[in-house]
Each structure stands twice: as structure tokens, then as C-alpha cells.
N, C-alpha and C positions, 0 to 999 in steps of 0.2 A: 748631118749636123753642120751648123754654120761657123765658118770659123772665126775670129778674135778679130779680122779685119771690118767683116761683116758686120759684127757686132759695134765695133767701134764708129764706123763711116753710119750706121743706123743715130746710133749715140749726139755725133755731130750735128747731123739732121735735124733730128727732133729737138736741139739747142740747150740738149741737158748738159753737155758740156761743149765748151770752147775750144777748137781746134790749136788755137795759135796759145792758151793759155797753159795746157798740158802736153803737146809735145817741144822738145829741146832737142836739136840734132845736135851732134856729136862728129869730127872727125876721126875715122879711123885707119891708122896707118900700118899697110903690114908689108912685110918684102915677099915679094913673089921673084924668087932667082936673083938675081940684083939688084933689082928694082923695086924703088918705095911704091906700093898703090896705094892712092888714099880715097876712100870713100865718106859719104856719108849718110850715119844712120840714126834713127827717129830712136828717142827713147822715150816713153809717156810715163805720167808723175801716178802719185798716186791716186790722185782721183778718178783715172780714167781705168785702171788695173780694178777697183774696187767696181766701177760702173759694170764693167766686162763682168766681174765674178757676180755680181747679181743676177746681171741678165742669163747665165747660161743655166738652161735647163738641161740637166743631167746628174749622175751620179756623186760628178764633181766638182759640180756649181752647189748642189746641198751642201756637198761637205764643205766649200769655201763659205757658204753663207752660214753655216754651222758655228763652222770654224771662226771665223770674224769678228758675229756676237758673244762667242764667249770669250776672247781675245779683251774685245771694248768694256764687258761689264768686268774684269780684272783689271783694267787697267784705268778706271775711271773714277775711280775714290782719292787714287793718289793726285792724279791731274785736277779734281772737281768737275771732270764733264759730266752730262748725264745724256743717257741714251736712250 
């Protein structure tokens, strides 16, 4: 099975979504003994979390895509969107 990077760096690619438009890095500071480390790490918005649960074919890519459509058509009457 291919993992969520795969899928995403595929995503990139094919220019369905923008790299620099959905990820935001993040400083994160933690003590390791006495010492602050600070790294950083990618966090990606929602569009690209949504692209990923489309694309994956499995047990639990049905149920997110399941899941999502009924998500939308509940919550689309109050907003005005339509799907």
C-alpha cells in the first residue's frame, strides 16, 4: 500500500494542488535533557488532507470518502453550498 507521502508528492505532480499553497511549517520546541531542540515540521491544510482521502484505495479511503459526503450534504443547507 502506498503511503500519504506518495500520495501527496503524486498530488504535487500532476498540479492538482500547490505545494507552497498548502503546506505551512511550524516551529517545534521540546527539551531533550536541558536542552531546547527546535525542529521543523510541515503541517498541510485542508485541501491536501481531503486530496489524500480520495485518492486512497482501501477499506479506509471508502469510509473517509463515505464519510465526507455525508459530512457536506449536512452541512450545506446552512452554509448555501451545494455539492
Amino acid at each position: 500500500m502506498r503511503t500519504i507521502n506518495e500520495h501527496l508528492v503524486n498530488i504535487f505532480e500532476a498540479g492538482e494542488l500547490s505545494r507552497e499553497a498548502t503546506i505551512r511549517k511550524f516551529r517545534i520546541i521540546r527539551l531533550k535533557g536541558k536542552r531546547q531542540v527546535a525542529r521543523e515540521v510541515e503541517h498541510f491544510n485542508l485541501d491536501s488532507i481531503l486530496a489524500v482521502g480520495f485518492r486512497v484505495r482501501s477499506h479506509r479511503g471508502t469510509q473517509f470518502s463515505t464519510n465526507f459526503g455525508l459530512t457536506i450534504r449536512t452541512h450545506q443547507q446552512p452554509f448555501g453550498f451545494a455539492a
